[in-house]
C-alpha positions as CSV (number, residue, x, y, z in Angstrom):
1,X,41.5,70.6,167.3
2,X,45.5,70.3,167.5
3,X,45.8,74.0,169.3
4,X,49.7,73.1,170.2
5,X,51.8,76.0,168.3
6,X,55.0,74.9,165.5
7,X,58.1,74.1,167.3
8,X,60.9,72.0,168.6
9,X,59.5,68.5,170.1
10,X,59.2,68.7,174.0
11,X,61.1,66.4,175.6
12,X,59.3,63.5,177.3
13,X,58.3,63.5,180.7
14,X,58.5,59.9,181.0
15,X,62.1,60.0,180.6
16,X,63.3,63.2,182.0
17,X,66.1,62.8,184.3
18,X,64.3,65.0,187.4
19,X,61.3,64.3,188.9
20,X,58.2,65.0,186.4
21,X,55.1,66.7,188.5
22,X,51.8,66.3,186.0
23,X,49.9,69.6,185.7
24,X,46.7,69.1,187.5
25,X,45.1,70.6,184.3
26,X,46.3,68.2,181.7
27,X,45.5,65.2,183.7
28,X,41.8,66.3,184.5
29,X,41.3,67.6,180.9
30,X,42.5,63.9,179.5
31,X,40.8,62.1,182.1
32,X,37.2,64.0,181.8
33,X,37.5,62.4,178.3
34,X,37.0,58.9,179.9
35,X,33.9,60.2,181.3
36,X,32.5,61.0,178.1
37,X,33.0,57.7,176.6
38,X,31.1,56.2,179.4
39,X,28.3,57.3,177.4
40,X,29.0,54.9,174.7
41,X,30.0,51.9,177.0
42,X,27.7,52.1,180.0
43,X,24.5,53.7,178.2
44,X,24.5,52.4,174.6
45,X,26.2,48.6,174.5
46,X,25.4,47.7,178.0
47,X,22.4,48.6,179.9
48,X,19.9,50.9,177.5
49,X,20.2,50.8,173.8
50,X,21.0,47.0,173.5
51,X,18.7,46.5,176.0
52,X,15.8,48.2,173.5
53,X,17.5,46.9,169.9
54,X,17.3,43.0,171.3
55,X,13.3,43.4,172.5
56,X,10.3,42.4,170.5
57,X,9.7,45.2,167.9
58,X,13.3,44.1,166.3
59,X,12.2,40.3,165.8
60,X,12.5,38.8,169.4
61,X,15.3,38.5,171.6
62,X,17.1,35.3,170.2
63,X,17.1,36.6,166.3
64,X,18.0,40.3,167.4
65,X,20.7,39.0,170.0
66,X,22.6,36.9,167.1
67,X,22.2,40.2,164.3
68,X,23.9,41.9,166.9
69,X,26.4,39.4,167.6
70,X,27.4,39.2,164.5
71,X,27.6,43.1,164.0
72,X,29.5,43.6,167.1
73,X,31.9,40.7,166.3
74,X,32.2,42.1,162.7
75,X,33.3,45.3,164.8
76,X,35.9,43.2,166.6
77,X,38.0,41.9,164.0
78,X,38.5,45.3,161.9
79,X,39.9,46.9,165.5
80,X,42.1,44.0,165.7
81,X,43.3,44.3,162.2
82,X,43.6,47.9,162.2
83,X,44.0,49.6,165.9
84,X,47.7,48.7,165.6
85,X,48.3,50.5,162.6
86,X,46.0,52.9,163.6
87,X,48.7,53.5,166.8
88,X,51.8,53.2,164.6
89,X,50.7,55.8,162.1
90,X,49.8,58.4,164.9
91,X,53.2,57.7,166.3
92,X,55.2,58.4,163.2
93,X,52.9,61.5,162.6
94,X,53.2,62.7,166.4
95,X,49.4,63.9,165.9
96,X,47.8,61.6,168.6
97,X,45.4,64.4,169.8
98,X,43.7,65.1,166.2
99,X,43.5,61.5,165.8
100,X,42.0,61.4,169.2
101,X,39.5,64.3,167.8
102,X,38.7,62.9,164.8
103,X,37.9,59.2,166.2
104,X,35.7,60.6,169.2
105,X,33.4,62.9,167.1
106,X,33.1,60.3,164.8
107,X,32.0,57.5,167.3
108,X,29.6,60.7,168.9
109,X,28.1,60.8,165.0
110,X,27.0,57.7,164.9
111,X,25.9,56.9,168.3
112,X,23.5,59.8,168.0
113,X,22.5,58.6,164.7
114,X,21.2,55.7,166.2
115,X,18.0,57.5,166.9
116,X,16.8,56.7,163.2
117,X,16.4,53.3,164.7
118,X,12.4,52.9,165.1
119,X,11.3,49.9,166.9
120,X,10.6,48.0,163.6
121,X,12.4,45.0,162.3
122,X,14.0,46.6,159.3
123,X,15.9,49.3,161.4
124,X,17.2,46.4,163.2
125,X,20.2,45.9,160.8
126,X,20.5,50.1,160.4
127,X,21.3,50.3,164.4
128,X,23.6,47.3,164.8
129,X,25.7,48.8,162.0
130,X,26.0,52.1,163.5
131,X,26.5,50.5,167.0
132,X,29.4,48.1,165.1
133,X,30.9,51.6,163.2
134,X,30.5,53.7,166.5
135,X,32.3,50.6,168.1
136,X,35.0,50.4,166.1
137,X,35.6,54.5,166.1
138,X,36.1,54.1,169.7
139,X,38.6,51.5,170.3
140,X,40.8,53.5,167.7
141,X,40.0,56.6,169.8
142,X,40.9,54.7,173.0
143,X,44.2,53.6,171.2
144,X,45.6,56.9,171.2
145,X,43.7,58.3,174.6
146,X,46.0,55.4,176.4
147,X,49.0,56.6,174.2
148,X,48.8,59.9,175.5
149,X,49.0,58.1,179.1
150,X,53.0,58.4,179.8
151,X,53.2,61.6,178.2
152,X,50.5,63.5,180.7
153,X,51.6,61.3,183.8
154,X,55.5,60.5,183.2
155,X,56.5,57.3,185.1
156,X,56.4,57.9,188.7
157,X,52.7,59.2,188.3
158,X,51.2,56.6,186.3
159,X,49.5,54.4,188.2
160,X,47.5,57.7,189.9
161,X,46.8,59.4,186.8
162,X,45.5,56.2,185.0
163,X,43.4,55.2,187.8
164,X,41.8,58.6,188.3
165,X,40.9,58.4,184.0
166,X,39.2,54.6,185.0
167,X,37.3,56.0,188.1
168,X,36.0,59.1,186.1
169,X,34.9,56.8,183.4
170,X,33.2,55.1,186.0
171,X,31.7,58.1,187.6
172,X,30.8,59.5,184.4
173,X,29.1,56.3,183.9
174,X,26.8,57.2,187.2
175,X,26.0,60.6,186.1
176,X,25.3,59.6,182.8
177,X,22.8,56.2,183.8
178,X,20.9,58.4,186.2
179,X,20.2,61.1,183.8
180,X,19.1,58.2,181.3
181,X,16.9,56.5,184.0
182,X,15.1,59.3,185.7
183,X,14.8,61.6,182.7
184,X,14.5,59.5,179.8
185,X,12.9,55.5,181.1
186,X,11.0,56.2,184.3
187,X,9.7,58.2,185.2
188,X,10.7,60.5,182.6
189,X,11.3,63.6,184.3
190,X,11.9,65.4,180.7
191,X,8.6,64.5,179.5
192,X,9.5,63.2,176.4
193,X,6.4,61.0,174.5
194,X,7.2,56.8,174.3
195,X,5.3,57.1,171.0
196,X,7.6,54.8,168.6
197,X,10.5,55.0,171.4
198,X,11.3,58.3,171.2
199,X,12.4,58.4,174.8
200,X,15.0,55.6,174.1
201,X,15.6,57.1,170.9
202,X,16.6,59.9,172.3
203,X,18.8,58.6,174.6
204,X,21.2,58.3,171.7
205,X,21.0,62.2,171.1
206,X,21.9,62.7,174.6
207,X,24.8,60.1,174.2
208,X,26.1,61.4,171.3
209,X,26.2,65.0,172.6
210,X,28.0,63.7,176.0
211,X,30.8,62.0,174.6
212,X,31.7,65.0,172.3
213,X,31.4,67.4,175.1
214,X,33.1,65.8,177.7
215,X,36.3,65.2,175.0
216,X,37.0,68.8,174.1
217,X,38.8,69.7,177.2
218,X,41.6,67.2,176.2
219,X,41.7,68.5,172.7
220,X,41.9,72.4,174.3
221,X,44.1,72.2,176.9
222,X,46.8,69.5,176.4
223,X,49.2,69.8,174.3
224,X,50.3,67.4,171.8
225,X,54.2,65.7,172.4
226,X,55.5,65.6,168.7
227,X,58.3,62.8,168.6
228,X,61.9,64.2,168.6
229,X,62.1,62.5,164.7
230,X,59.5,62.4,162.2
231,X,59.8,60.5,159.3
232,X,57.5,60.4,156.2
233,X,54.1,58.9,157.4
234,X,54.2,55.3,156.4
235,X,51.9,53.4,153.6
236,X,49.2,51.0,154.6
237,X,51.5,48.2,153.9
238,X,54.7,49.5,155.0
239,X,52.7,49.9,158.6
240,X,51.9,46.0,158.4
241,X,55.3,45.1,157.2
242,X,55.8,47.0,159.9
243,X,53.9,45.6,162.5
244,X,55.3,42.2,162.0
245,X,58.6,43.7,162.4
246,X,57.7,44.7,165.7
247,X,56.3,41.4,166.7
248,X,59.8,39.6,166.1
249,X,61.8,42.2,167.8
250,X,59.4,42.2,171.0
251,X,59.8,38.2,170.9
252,X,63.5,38.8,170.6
253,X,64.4,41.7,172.7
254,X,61.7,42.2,175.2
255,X,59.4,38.8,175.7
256,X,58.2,40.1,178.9
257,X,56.5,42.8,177.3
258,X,54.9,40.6,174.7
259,X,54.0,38.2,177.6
260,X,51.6,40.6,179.1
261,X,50.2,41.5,176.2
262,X,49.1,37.9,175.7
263,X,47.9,37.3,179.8
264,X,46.4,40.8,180.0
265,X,44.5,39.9,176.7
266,X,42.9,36.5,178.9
267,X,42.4,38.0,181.7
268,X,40.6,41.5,180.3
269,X,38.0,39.0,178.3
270,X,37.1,38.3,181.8
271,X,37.2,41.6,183.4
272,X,34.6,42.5,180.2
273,X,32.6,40.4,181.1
274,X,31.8,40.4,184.9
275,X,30.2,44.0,183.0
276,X,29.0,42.2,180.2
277,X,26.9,39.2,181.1
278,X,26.6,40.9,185.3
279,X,23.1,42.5,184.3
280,X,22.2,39.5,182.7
281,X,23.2,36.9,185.6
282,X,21.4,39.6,187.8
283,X,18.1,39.8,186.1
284,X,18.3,35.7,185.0
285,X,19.5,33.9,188.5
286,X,19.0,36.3,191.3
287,X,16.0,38.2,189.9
288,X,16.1,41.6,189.8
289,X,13.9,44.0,187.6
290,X,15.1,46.2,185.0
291,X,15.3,49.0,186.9
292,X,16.8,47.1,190.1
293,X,19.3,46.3,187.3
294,X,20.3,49.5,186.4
295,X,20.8,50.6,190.0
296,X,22.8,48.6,190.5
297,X,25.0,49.4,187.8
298,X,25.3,52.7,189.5
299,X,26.4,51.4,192.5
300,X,28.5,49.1,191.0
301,X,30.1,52.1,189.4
302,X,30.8,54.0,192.4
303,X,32.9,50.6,193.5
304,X,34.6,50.6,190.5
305,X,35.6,54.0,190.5
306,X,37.0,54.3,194.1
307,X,38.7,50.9,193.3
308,X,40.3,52.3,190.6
309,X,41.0,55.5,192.6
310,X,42.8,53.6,195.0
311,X,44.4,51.4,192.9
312,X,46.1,53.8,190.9
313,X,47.9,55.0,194.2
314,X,49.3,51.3,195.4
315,X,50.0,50.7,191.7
316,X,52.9,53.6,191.8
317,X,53.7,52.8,195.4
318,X,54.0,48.7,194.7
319,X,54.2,48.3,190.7
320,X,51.1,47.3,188.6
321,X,51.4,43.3,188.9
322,X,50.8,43.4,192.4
323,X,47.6,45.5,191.8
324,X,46.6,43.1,189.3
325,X,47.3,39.7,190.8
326,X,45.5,41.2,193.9
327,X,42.8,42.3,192.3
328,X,41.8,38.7,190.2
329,X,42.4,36.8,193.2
330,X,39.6,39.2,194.7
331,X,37.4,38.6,192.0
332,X,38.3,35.0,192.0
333,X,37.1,35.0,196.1
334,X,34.0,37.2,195.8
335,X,33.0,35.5,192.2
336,X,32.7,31.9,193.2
337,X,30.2,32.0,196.3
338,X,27.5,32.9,193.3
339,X,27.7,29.6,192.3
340,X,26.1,28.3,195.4
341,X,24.6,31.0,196.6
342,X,20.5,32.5,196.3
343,X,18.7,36.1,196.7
344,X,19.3,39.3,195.9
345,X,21.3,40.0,198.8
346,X,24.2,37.6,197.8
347,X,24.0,38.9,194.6
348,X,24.6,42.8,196.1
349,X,27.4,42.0,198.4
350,X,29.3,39.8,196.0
351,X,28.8,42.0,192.6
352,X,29.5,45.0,194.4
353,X,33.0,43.4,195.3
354,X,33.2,41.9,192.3
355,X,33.4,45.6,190.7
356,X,35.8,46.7,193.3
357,X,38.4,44.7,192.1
358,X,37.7,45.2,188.8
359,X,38.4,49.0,188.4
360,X,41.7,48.3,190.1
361,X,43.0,45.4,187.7
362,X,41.4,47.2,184.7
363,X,43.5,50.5,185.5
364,X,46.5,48.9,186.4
365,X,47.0,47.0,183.3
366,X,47.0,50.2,181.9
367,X,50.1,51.4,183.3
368,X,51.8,48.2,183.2
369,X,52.2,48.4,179.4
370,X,52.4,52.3,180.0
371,X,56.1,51.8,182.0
372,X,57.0,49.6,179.1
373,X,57.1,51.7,176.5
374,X,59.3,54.0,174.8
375,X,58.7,57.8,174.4
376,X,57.2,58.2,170.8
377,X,56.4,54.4,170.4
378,X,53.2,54.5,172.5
379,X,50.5,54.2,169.9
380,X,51.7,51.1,168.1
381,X,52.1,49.4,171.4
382,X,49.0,50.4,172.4
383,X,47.5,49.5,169.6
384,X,49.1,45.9,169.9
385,X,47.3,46.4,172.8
386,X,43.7,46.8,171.9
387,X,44.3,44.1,168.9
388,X,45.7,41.1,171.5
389,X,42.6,41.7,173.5
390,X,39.8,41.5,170.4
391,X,41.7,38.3,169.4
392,X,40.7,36.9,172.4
393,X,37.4,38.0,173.1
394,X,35.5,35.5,172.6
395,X,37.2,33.1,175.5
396,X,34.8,34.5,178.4
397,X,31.5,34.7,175.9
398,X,32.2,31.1,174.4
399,X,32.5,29.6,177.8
400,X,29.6,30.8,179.8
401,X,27.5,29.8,177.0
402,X,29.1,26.5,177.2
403,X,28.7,26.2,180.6
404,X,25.1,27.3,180.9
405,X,24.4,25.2,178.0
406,X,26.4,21.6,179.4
407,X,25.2,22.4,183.2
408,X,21.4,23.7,182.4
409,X,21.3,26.5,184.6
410,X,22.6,30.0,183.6
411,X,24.9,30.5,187.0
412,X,27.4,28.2,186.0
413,X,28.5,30.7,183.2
414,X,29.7,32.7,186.3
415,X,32.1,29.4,186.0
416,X,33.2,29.9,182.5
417,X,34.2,33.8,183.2
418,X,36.0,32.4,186.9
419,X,38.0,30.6,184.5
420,X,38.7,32.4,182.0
421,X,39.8,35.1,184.9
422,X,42.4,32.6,186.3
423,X,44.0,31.3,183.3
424,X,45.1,35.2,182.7
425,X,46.2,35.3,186.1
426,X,48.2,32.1,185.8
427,X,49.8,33.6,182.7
428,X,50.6,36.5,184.3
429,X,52.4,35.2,186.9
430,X,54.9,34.8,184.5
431,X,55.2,38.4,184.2
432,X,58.2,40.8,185.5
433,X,56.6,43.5,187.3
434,X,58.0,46.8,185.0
435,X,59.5,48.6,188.1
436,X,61.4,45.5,189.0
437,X,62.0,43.9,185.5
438,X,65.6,44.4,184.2
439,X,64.4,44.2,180.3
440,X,64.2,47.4,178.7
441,X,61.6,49.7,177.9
442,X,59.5,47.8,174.3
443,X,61.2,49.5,171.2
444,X,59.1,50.0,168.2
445,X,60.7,50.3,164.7
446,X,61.0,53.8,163.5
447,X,58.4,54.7,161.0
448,X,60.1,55.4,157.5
449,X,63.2,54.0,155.6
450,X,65.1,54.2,159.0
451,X,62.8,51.2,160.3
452,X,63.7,48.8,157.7
């Protein structure tokens, strides 16, 4: 997978002293891998194979729902344990493209072994845990995908090239739900039998093989940027010993940067899950059908991706806390009129720019850690990264059950994620934006005896 040639390190682009240009190559090649893992988020944990492992066959909704709760949540805390490591050992290696590899055909393995899952209770436990391991093989893929970020864009491109990966995940997302929903669902253009589920079944097949497709141009065609010094790879241990040692120094020497991490962790929960409970709030409260459900998450899509899009170009042109602060006080405005509001049509107009402004903020937060890092400390921090926002995860599900269950209707969950959306936003107020902030660039410890 690693086709770069033996050599000398190449010097980073994100802190060349001229003006870095990214190839129009690399940055298409790495961002056509975000459309392939739209597969896996959009198709398989949102709208479709969740969808079909929570219905009847599997032992009703309620007792499904909590196996795969508990699976996904199992998920959550080995990426929050791990995906740091995960980062800081690709760092010391400098072999964040094979780790790349390696991660993303493993979560296309066992997404497309999910179609051994037969609508019968007993498969019900085989397909949350290849769901939770598929789950878990992405967020370490996505650890070193983002690391890869400064490398491709350099500094003064960031915000662009980031928010062009978000909107092809997005678009990818469209392509990939429409394929799903006219060839495979209804009315099954591809003619494949509903005899045990084989259509949905084979939904995973298709998922499988889209993810691993759409990832090879980034493994072909960009090139992997070694670090200037690489030290023995660390032990398991000497990466956590590590990892706290990265901790202090961040509290000491840059606070800002472990500041965001902590408000971006709030105030993703919430961006997740506009996505995750939107379907739900759509089908419960406003009353739309399944399949009214699922167009609009293609629509939705097409506003998250041109929000990103555009985004990513006022994110290099003002800095990413602008973009971000922007963007939740959007989501903030168009959020709370479904609190009060009825029909389908209030629904439409205020989801879709609900989804605008999510694309954006998602993108941006991106490059906001993206401008703090240091050129061959990427993966730890991004791995930091990934763990601050599983160790919060469960802020925006806890409180929209709370609220649905204290206020007895499910539209005041849309309260509970409101909240949870402004809290981050009040934490990051705190922020320096990283264009304007005088702190320096996050150091990571060396891996090796040098770091100790």
């Amino acid at each position: 997978m690693d086709a770069t040639p033996p050599g000398p390190p190449a010097p980073s682009p994100a802190l060349s002293a001229t003006p870095f240009v990214p190839r129009r190559s690399h940055v298409w090649a790495w961002s056509l891998w975000d459309a392939g893992s739209a597969a896996f988020n959009a198709v398989m944990t949102t709208f479709v194979f969740t969808v079909y492992l929570t219905g009847e066959p599997f032992g009703g909704e309620d007792h499904a729902s909590e196996v795969l709760g508990y699976g996904i949540g199992a998920a959550g805390v080995l990426v929050a344990l791990l995906a740091p490591v995960v980062g800081q050992r690709s760092d010391g290696a400098g072999r964040r493209k094979l780790w790349l590899g390696i991660n993303t055909m493993l979560t296309a393995l066992f997404t497309a072994l999910c179609f051994l899952v037969y609508p019968d209770q007993p498969y019900l436990y085989l397909g949350v845990a290849l769901l939770a391991l598929a789950n878990v093989f992405d967020e370490f893929a996505v650890v070193n995908y983002n690391a890869m970020l400064p490398g491709i864009a350099g500094r003064e491109h960031i915000g662009r090239v980031s928010g062009q990966g978000w909107a092809m995940g997005y678009f990818g997302g469209i392509v990939a739900l429409t394929i799903v929903l006219f060839g495979f669902i209804t009315p099954g253009l591809l003619g494949i039998p509903e005899e045990d589920a084989l259509n949905v079944r084979a939904v995973a097949l298709f998922s499988g093989l889209w993810i691993a497709l759409f990832s090879i141009p980034v493994l072909l065609v960009v090139p992997e940027i070694r670090p200037a010094h690489r030290g023995p790879r660390p032990s398991v241990a000497r990466s956590y010993r590590q990892l706290w040692q990265t901790l202090r120094e961040l509290y000491r020497d840059a606070p800002q940067t472990l500041w965001f991490l902590l408000s971006s962790a709030v105030f993703r929960d919430g961006l997740n899950a506009v996505f995750t409970f939107g379907g739900v709030i759509a089908a419960g409260t406003f009353g739309f059908t399944l399949s009214e459900v699922i167009v609009f998450a293609i629509v939705g899509n097409v506003a998250a991706g041109v929000g990103a899009l555009v985004g990513g170009r006022l994110d290099d042109r003002v800095g990413p806390k602008r973009v971000i602060v922007a963007s939740l006080v959007g989501i903030l405005l168009a959020g709370s009129p479904l609190l009060v509001l009825e029909g389908t049509a209030a629904f439409w107009v205020c989801g879709l720019l609900l989804c605008l402004f999510v694309g954006p903020a998602q993108s941006a937060s991106r490059t906001f850690l993206g401008r703090l890092t240091q050129t061959g400390e990427e993966g730890a921090l991004f791995g930091l990264y990934a763990t601050t926002g599983r160790a919060v995860s469960f802020l925006a599900p806890t409180l929209f059950a709370v609220f649905v269950s204290v206020l007895g209707a499910q539209r005041w969950g849309i309260l509970g994620i409101l909240l949870v959306i402004g809290a981050g936003l009040l934490l990051l107020l705190r922020a320096r934006d990283p264009r304007t902030a005088a702190e320096p660039a996050a150091a990571v410890p060396p891996a090796g005896p040098a770091g100790r």
